[in-house]
SEDOFI-775126 format. One record per atom (N, C-alpha, C): residue in three letters; x, y, z. Coordinates in steps of 0.2 Angstrom, whole numbers, plus 5000, padded with zeros to 4 digits. Layout:
<nodes>
ALAXYZ...
</nodes>
This chain:
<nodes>
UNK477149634962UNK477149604955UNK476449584953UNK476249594947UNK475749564945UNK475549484945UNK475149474946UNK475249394947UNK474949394936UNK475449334932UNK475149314927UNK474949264925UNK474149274920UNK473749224918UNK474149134918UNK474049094920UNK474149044919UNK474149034910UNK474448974911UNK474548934904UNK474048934900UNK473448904904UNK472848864901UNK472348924901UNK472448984904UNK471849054904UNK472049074898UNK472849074894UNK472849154891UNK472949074885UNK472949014885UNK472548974878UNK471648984879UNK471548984882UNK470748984881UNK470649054879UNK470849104881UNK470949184881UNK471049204872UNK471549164870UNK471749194862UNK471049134860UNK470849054860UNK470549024859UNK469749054856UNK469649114861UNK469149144861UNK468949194855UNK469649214855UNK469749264849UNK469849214843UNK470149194841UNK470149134838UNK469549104832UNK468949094837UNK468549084837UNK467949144833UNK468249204836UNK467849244833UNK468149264828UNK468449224825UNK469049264817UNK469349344820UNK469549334824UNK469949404825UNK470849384827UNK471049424823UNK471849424823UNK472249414830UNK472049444835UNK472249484840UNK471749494846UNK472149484851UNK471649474857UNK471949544862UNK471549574868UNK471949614872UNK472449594876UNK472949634879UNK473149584884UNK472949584892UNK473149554895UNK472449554902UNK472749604908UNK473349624907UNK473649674913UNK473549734908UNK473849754904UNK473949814899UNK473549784892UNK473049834892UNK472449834887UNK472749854880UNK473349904883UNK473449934873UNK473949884873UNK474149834874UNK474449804869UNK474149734866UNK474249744858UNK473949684856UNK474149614856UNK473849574857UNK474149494856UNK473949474847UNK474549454844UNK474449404838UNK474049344840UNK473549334839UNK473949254840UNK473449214834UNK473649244828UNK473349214821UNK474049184819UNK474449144817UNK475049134812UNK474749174806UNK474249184802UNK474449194796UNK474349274796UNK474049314800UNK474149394802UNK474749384803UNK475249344807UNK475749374813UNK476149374805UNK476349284803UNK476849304794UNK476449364791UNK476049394790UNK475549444785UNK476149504786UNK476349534794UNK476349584794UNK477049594796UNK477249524796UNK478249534796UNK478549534790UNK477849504784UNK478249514778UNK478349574775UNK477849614778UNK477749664774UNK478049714776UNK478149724786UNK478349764789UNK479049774794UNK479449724792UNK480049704797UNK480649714795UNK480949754797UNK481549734797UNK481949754788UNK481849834785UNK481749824777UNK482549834779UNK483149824776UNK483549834775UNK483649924772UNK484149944776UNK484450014774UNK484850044769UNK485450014770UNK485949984768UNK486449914764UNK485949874767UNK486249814766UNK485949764758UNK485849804753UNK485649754747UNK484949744746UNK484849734742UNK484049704741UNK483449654744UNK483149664743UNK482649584746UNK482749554742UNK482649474745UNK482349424739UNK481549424740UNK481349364735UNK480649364735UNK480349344741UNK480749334746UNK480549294752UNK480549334757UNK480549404756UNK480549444762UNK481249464765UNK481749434763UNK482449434766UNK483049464763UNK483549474766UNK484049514764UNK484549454759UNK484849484754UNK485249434749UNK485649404753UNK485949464758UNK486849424761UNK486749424767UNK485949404770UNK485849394777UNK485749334778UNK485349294774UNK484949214775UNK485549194780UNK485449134785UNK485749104790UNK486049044787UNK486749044788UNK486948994784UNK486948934789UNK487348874784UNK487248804784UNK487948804791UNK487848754793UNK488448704796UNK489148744792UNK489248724787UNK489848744783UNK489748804777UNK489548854779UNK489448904776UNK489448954780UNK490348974781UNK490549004783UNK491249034781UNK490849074775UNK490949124770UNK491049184771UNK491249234766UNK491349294766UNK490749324762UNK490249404763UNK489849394757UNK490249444751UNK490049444747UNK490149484740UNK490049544742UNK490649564738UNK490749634739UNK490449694735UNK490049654729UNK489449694725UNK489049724728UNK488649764730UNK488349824733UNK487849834727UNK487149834732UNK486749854726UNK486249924730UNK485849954726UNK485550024729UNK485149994733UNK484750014738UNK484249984742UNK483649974740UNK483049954741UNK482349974737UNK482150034742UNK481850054739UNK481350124741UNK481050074746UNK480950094751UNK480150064756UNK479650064756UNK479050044754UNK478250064754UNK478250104756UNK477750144755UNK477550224758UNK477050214766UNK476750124766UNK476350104771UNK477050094775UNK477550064775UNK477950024779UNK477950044785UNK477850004790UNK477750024799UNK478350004800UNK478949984799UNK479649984802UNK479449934809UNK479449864810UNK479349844815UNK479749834819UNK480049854824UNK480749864829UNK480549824837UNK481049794837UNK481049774844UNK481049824851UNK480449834856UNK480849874861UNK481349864863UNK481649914865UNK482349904867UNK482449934874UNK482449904879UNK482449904887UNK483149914888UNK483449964894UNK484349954896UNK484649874899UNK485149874898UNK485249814900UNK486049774901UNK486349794905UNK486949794905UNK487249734901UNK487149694902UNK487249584899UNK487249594895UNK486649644887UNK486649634884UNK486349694878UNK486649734881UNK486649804878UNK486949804871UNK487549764870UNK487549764863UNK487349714860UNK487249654861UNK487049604857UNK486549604852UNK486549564847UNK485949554841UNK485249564845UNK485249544849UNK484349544853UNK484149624853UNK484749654855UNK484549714858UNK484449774852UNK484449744847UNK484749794840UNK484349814836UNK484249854834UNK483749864827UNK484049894820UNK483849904816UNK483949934809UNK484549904805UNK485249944803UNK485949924800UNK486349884806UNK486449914811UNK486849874817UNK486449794819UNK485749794816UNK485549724819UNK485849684811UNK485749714805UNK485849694799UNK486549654798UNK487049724802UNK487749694802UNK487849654806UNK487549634813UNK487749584819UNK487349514817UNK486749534814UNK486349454812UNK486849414805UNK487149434800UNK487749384798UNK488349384800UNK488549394806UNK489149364809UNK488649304814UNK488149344816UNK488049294822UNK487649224820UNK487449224816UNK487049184813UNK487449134809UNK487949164806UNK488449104804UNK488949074810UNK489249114814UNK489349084821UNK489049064826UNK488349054827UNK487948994828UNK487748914824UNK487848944817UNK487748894815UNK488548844815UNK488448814822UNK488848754825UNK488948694819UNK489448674820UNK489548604816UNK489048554820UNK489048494819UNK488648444822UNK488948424827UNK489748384825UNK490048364830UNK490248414836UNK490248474834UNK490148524842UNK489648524847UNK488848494842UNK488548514845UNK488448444850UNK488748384846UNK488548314850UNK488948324855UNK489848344854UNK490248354862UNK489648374866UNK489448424864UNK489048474872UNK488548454874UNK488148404870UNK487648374873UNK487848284875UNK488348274874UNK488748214878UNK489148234884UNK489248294883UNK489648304889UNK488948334896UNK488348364894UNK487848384897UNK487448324901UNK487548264896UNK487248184898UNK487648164905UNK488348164903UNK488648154908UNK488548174917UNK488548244913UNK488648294918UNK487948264921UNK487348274921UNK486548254923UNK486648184926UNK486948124923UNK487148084926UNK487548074933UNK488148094932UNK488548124938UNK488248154944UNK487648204944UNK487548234948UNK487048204952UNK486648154947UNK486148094951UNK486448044955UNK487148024952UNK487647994958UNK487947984962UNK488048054961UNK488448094969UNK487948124972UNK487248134972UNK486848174975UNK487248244975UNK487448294971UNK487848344969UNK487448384976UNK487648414981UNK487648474984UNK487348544981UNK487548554975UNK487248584971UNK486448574968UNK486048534969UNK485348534970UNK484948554974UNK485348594979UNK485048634984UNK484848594991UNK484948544990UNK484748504996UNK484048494995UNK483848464989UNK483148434987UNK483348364988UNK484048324987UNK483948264985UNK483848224992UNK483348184991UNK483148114996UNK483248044991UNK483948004992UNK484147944989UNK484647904992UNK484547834989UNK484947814992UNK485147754985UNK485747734989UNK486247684984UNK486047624986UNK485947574982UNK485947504983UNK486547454977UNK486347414980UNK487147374976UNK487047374971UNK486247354967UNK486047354960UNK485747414958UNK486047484961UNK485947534957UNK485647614963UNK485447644960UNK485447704966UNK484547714963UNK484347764970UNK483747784968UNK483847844973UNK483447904967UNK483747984971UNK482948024968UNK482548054973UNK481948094973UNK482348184972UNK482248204969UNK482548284969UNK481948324963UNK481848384964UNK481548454962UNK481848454956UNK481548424952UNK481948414945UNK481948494940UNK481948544945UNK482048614941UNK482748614943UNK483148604949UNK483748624952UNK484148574947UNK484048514944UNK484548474942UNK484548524934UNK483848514930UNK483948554925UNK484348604926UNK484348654929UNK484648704928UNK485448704930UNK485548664933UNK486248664933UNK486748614928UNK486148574925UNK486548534920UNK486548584913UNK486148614912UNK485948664907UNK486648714907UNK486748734914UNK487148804915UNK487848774911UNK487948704916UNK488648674913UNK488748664906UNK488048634902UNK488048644893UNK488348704890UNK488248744893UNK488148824888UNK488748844890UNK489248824895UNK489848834898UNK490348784894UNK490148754893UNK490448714889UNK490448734880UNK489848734878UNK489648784870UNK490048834872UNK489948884875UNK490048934874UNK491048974874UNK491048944880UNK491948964883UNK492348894881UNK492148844879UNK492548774876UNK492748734881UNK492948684882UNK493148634886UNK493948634890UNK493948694888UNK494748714894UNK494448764899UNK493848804897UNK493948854901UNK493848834910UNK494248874914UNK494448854921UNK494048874926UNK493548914925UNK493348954930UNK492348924929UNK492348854929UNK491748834927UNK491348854934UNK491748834941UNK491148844949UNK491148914948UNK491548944947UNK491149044948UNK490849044942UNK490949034937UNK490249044932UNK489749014937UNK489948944936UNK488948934937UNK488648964942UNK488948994948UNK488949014951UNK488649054952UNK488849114950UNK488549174946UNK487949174942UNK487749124939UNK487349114936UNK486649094938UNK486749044944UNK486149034946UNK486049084951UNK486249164952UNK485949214955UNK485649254948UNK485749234942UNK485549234935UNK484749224935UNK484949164936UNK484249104933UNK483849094940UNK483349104944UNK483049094948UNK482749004948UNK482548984954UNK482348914955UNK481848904950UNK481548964948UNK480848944944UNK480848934938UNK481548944937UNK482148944929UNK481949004926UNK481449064927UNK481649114926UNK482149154926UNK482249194920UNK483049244921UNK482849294924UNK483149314927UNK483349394931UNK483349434923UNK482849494923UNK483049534919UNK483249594926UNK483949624923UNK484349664928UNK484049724925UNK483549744921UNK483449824917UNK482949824925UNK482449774926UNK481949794931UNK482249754938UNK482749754939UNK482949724945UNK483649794947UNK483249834952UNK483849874955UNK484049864962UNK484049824963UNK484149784971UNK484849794971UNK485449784976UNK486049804975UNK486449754974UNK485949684978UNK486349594976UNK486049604968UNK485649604966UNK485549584961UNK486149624956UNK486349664955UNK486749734953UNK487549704951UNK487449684958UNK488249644961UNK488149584957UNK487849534957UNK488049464952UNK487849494942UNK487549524941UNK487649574935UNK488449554934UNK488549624936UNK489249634938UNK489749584938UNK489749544941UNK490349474942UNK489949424936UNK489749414934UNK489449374927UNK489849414922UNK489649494921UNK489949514916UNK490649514916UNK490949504921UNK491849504922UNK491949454920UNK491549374921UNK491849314918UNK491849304914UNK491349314912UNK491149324903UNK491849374899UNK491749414901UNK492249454899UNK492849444899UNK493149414905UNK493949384906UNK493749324900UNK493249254900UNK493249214896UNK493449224889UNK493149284885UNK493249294879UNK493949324877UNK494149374883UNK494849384884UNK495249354882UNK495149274886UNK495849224887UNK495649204880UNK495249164877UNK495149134870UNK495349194864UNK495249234865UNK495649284860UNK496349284859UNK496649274865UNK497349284866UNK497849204866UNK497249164865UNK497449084866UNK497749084858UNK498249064858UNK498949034849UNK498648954852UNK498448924856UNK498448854856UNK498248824851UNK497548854847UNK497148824846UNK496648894840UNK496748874831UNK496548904827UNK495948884825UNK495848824830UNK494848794825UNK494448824828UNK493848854823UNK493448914824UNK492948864828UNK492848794828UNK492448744830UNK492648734840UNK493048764841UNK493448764848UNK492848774853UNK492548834851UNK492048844854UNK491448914852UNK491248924854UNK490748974852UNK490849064853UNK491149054858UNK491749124857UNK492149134854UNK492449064852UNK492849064844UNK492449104839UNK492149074838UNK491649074832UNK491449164831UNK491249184838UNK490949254838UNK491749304835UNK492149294841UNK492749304841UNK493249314832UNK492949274828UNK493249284822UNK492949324817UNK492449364818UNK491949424815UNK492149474820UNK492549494824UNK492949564825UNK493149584821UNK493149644819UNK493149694815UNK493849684809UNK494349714814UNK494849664813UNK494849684804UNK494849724802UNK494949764794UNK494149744788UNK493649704793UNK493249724789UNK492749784790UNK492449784784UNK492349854782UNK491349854783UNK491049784782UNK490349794780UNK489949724785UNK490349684788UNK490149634791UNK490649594797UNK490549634804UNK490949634808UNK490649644816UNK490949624822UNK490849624828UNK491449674831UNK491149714837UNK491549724840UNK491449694845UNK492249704852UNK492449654856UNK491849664860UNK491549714859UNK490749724865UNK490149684863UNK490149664856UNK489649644852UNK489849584855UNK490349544854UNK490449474856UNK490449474861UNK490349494867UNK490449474874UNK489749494875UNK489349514874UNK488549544871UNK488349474870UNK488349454865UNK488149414860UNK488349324866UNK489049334867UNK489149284871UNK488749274876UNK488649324882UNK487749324886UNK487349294883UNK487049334880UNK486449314876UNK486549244876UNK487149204873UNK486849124869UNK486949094878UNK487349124882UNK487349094889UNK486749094891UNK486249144892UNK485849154896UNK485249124894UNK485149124887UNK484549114884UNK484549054883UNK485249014880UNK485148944882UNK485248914888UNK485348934891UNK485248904900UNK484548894898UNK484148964900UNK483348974901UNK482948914895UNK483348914889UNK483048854885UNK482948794888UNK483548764887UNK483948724891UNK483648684898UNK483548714903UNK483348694909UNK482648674907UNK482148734906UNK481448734907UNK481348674900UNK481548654894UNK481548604889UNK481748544893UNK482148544897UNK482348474902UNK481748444907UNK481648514909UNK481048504914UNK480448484912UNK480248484906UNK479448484904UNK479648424901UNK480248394898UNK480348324894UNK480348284899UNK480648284905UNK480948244909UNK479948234913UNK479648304914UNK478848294917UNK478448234913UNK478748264908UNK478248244903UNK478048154902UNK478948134902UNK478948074902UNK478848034908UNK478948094915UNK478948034921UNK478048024921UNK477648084916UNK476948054917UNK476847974913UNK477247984910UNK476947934902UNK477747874901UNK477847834907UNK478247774907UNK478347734902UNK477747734896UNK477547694889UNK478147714885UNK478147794884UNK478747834883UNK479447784883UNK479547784888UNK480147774892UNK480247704888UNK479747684889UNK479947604886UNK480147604877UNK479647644873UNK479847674866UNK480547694867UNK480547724867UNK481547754869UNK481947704870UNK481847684874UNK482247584876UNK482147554869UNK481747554867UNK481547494861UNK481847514855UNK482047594855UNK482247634849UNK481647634845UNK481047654846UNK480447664841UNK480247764842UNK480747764848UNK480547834847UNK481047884850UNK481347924848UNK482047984848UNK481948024853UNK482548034855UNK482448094860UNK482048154857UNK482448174850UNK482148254847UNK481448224846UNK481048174846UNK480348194845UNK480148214852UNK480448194858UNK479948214863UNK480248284865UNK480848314863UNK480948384863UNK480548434859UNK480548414854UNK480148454848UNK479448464853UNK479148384853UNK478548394856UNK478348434863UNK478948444867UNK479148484874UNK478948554872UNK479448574866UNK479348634862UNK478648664862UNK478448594858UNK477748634855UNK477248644862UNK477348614865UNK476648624872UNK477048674874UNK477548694877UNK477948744880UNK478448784877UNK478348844876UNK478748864870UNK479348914875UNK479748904876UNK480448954880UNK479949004882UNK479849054877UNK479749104877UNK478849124876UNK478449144877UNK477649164874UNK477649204869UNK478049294870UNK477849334866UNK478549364864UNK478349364856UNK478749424855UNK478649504852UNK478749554856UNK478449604855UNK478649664851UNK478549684847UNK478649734842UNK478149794843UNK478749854839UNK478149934841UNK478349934832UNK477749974829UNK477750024821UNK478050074823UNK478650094821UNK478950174823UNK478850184816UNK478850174809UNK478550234806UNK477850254803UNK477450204804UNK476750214803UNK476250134807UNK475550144807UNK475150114811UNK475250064807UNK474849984806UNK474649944802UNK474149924803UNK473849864798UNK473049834801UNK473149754797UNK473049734806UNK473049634803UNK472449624801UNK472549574800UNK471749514797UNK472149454796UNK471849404795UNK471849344794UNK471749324788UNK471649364782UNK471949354777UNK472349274772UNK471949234771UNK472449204770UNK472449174761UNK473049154758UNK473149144752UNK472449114748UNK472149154743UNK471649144739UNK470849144743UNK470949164751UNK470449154754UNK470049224755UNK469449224760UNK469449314761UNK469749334769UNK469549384769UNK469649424775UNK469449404781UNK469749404787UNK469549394792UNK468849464792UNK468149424800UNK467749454802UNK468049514805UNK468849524808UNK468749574811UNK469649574809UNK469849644806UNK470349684805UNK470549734811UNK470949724812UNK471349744820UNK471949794817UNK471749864820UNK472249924819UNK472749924823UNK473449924822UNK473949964828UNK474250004827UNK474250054831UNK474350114828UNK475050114830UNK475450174828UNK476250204827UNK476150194833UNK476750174836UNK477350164843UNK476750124848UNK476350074846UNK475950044849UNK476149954850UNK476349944856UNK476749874858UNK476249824854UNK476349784848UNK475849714847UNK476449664849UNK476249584851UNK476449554854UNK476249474850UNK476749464847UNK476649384843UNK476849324849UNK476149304848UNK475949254856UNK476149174851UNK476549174855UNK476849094850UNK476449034854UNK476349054860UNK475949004864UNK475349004861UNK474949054858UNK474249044853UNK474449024847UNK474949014845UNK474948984838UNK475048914839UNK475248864845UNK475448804847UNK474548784849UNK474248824853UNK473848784856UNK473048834853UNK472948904851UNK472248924849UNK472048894843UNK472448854839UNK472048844831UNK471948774832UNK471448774827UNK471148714828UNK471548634826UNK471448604830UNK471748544830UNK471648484827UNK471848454821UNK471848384818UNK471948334820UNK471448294822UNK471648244827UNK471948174820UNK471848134821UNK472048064818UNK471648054814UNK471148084814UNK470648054807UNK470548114805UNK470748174803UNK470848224801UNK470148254805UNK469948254809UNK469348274810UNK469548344814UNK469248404814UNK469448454817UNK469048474823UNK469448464830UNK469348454836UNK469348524838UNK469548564835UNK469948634839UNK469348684840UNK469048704838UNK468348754838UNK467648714840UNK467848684844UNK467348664848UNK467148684854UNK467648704857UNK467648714865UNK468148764865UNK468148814870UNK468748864872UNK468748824878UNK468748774881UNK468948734886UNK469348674884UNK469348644878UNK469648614874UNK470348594877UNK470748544879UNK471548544880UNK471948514875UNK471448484868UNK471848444864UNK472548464864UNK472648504861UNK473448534863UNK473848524867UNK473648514872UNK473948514877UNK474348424879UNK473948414876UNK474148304876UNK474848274871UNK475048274878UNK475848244874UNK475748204870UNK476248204863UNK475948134861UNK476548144856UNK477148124856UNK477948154852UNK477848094845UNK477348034848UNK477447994841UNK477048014834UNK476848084834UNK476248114829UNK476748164827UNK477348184830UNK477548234826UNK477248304826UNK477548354819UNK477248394822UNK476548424818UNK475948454823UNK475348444823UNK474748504820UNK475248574819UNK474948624817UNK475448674816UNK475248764819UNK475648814820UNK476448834823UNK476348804828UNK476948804832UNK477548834828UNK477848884831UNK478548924831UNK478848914836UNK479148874840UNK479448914847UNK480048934845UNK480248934841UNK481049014841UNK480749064837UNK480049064836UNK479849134834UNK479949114825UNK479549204825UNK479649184816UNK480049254816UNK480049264808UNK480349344805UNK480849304805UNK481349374803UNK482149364803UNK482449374810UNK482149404815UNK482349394821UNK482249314824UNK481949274824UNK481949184824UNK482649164827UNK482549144834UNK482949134836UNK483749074831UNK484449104832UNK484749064827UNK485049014829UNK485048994834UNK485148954838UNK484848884842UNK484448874840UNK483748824843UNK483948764841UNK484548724834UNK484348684834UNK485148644839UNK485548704840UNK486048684848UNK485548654855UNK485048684856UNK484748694862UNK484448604861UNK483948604853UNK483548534853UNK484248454852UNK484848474850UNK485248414851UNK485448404855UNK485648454861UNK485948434867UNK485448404872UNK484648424872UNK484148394876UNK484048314873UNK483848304868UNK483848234865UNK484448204869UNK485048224866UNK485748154869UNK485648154876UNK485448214879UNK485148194887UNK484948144888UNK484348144885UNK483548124887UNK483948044884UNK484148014876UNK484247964875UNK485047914878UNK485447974881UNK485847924887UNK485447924894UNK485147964896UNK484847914901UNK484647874900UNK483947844892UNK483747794894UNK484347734893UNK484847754887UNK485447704886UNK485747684892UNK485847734898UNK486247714904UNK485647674911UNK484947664908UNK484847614912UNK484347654917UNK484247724916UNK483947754920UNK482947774919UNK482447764925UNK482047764922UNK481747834929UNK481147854928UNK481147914931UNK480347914932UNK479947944937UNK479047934939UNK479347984944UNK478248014944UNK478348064952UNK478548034957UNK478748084961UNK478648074968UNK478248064973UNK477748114967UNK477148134971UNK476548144966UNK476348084963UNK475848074956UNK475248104958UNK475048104964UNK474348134966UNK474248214964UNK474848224966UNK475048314967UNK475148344957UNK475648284955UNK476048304950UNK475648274942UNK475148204944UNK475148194937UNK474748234936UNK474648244929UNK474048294924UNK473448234923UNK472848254923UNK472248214923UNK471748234915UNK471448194913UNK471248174909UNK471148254907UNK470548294910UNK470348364909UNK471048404909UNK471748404912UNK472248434913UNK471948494919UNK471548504921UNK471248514927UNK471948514934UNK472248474933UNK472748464940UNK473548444939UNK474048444940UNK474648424939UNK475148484939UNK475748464934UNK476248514938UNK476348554932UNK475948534928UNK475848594923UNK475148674924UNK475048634929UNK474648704931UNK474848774936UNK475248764938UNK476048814940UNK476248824936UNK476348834929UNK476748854926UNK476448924923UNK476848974921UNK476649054915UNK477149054915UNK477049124911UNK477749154907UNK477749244909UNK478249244909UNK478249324914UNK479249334910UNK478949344906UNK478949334899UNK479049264896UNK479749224900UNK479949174899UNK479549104904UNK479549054900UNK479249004905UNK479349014911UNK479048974917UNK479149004924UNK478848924927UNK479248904930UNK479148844936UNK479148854941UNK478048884943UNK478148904951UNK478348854957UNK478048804954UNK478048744959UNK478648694959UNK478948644965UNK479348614963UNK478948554958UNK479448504956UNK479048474954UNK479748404954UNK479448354959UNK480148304963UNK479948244958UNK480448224957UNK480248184953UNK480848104956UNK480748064956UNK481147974956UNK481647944952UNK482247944951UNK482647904947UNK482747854951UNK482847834946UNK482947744947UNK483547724943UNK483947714944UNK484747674939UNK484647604941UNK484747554936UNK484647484938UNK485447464934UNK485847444937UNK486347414934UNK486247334933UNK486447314927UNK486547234927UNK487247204924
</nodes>
């Protein structure tokens, strides 16, 4: 396997580009494909070139389908049965399509889809993720728990990281705070996803961390043909599948808020004519919110929980109520985004970026991509290559391609420039803001329950002033974040 660029190479990497006004930079293993990492090329070329609808009604003036937009909390509607002609498509239109890789888990789901069939699967799914609130609080109370619980019993389940012990006035436990993430994670999305009766939570998770590696990367099964790897494919897709099964057939219980295979599970086709799932689309669709928010999920826990054991002042904000869990998730987000790239091919014709921006001129350098040529919108360049506004509005960011401003936690500024982490377009992940409530109630019942957390091993772990050293220098993306290192971290529960 190739080994990939670190975090801080492929920021300095776009930084450079950046600098030279160019839209697009190479990428370091495979030269024909392009990296975005301008925000205003990357919006330039999704407005113009993604995703035109065939079938499905008009655009508005925002680039988007009339009866696609993602609905609210409680806009869970049918759409209008008025049908309009389609627009002719520019004669330039590059059709920008996602590659589409084989993929047993999730062959049919919305990720894997392009053209009418992604059209039809993005409003059902898009309105059945958009979860009510109070769903989304159960699962991030019940995920608190669960994180808690497993620091108390020293859960077995952590692989045999943990080094703790109990004391009268409260417990103190050292563990590889990747293992806890991931399995508090897995339990959340088991929870979202198959609802709070389903029975078979140990073989799920079970199944699943042969899913999700210690590095909280996911197994993609298109490029794993090993015959264990094959084999838990396999058994994941059978729970999953018996799971959506038994809630199909469940008379107990008719609230579509029951759980999120409810939710998918009530857009089966089922006598619709224009806006429908089938049972393979659902159980497609259900993967995907499993998998992807694990993968969210864990590595968000991990970099917030890092982040914080650097910066104890943190810890004390929270305690005081002067600062929220969703600020130091958002801020986790933006230094580490799930995912880095999202890649698109032109299957009907080339394009050409520039940095073009509203009333401005042209970028120094217009970047061509030709028909079926992979470009790759770098969300980690649009968080950390543009240039940086510090506090006094001064602009920090083109100074240096060694620069780490970006890189310095700081959740009480909010947010600070570019940053997408669920992507932009209408493919933008629909799901993200389940992911950021259930980490928040995490993060704000431990501090409520009394819990404070520091390295183990601060010499090894903390980040130094240059960011030169710490536990964020083991981290890339191959494709999705990737935590080479362990990274042990100290709870502390004080009871009074």
């Amino acid at each position: 396997m190739t080994s990939a660029p670190s975090v801080k190479q492929r920021i300095r990497a776009a930084r450079r580009a950046v600098m030279l006004h160019s839209p697009t930079m190479q990428g370091t293993t495979n030269s024909q494909i392009q990296f975005i990492v301008d925000p205003v090329a990357a919006q330039n070329a999704f407005y113009q070139h993604e995703l035109l609808p065939v079938t499905h009604g008009n655009r508005n003036r925002n680039g988007n389908s009339d009866e696609d937009d993602d609905a609210s909390d409680n806009d869970h509607h049918e759409p209008s049965n008025t049908t309009t002609s389609p627009p002719d498509p520019p004669c330039s239109y590059a059709n920008l399509c996602k590659p589409i890789k084989p993929t047993r888990l999730l062959q049919h789901a919305l990720t894997n889809a392009n053209g009418d069939a992604w059209f039809r699967q993005r409003y059902c799914v898009s309105r059945a993720f958009a979860v009510p609130k109070p769903m989304r609080a159960n699962c991030g109370k019940y995920a608190a728990e669960k994180m808690i619980e497993m620091i108390q019993s020293q859960s077995p389940s952590l692989c045999g990281s943990c080094l703790g012990k109990r004391k009268n006035d409260g417990i103190k436990l050292t563990l590889d705070v990747r293992y806890l993430a991931r399995e508090v994670a897995a339990a959340a999305m088991i929870r979202m996803v198959f609802g709070a009766g389903y029975r078979q939570q140990h073989g799920m998770i079970d199944a699943l961390r042969g899913m999700v590696l210690d590095t909280l990367e996911l197994v993609r099964n298109h490029d794993d043909k090993r015959i264990d790897s094959i084999q838990r494919t396999r058994r994941l897709d059978a729970l999953v599948r018996e799971a959506i099964n038994v809630i199909a057939t469940d008379d107990s219980s008719d609230d579509a808020n029951h759980c999120l295979g409810q939710r998918l599970l009530d857009f089966e086709k089922d006598g619709r004519e224009q806006y429908y799932l089938t049972r393979d689309e659902v159980v497609s669709n259900a993967h995907s919110a499993f998998l992807a928010g694990t993968q969210t999920i864990s590595t968000t826990i991990a970099g917030a929980l890092a982040h914080l054991a650097q910066m104890p002042d943190l810890q004390r904000d929270m305690h005081a109520g002067s600062l929220s869990g969703r600020a130091v998730v958002m801020e986790t987000l933006r230094i580490l985004p799930p995912v880095a790239g999202l890649p698109r091919v032109p299957k009907n014709s080339g394009l050409v970026l520039s940095c073009q921006k509203n009333g401005g001129s042209a970028s120094n350098l217009q970047c061509p991509v030709q028909k079926e040529q992979i470009m790759v919108v770098d969300l980690l360049a649009f968080a950390h290559a543009q240039p940086i506004i510090d506090s006094n509005d001064n602009d920090s960011g083109n100074g240096s391609v060694s620069d780490i401003a970006s890189l310095k936690f700081d959740p009480r500024k909010g947010k600070k420039g570019e940053e997408q982490p669920w992507g932009i377009g209408k493919r933008k992940c629909p799901a993200g803001i389940i992911s950021v409530e259930c980490i928040s109630i995490i993060l704000e019942t431990m501090i409520e329950r009394n819990f404070t957390w520091k390295f183990a091993r601060p010499k090894k772990d903390m980040i130094d002033e240059a960011a030169r050293r710490g536990w964020i220098e083991s981290i890339v993306y191959r494709p999705t974040l990737q935590f080479n290192d362990e990274i042990r971290i100290t709870f502390i529960e004080t009871l009074h």
